[in-house]
C-alpha positions, 0 to 999 in steps of 0.5 A: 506258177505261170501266167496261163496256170494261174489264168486257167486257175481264175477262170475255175474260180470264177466257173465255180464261184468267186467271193465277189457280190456278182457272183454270189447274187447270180448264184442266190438266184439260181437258187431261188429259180431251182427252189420255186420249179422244185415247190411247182413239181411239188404242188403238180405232184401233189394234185395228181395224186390227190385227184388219182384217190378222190376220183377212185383210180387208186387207193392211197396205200396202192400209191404208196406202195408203187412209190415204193416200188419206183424208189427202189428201181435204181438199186436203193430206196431212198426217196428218189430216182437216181436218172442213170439207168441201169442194167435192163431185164430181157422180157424173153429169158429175164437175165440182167444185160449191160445198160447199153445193149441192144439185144439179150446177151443170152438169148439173143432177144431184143431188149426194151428201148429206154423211154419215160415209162418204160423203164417203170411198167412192170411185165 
């Protein structure tokens, strides 16, 4: 193996973890930081929801089945919302169109722009 080989070689290890102590520490903490973002999503998550049902905006089934509904917009249900978008419904003709088309393959009419929301509103 030569030299640059086996000096791109380290450099990958280290990229993806090394055994060394720096490392792994380095990596634990990143652990730890992702852990805590994920317990405040959790709890902001939490009290929206809550607040929705006390104030009488939505009943705790109608939450439920709009989870349900925006778990499955990325092909599967399953607990999560895959962020990779894809193929988008024309509002004019309702035929599926490439993720990165402009306007309707069929009909020529424009196609939504992708955004925060809506990709979730429904027609």
């Amino acid at each position: 193996m030569s030299y640059a080989r086996a000096s791109n070689f380290t450099q990958r290890i280290e990229l993806f973890g090394s055994s060394s102590s720096e490392s792994s520490s380095g990596r634990s903490g990143q652990i730890a930081e992702l852990e805590h973002r994920i317990a405040q999503l959790n709890l902001q998550v939490q009290t929206l929801a809550r607040l929705l049902v006390a104030k009488g905006t939505v009943t705790e089934q109608e939450l439920n089945e709009w989870m349900d509904f925006v778990d499955e917009m990325d092909g599967r249900r399953d607990g999560k919302l895959d962020r990779t978008p894809g193929p988008k419904n024309c509002p004019g003709c309702g035929r599926m169109n490439p993720t990165k088309a402009v306007r309707c393959l069929y009909c020529d009419g424009e196609l939504p722009r992708s955004g925060f929301l809506q990709e979730t509103s429904v027609g």
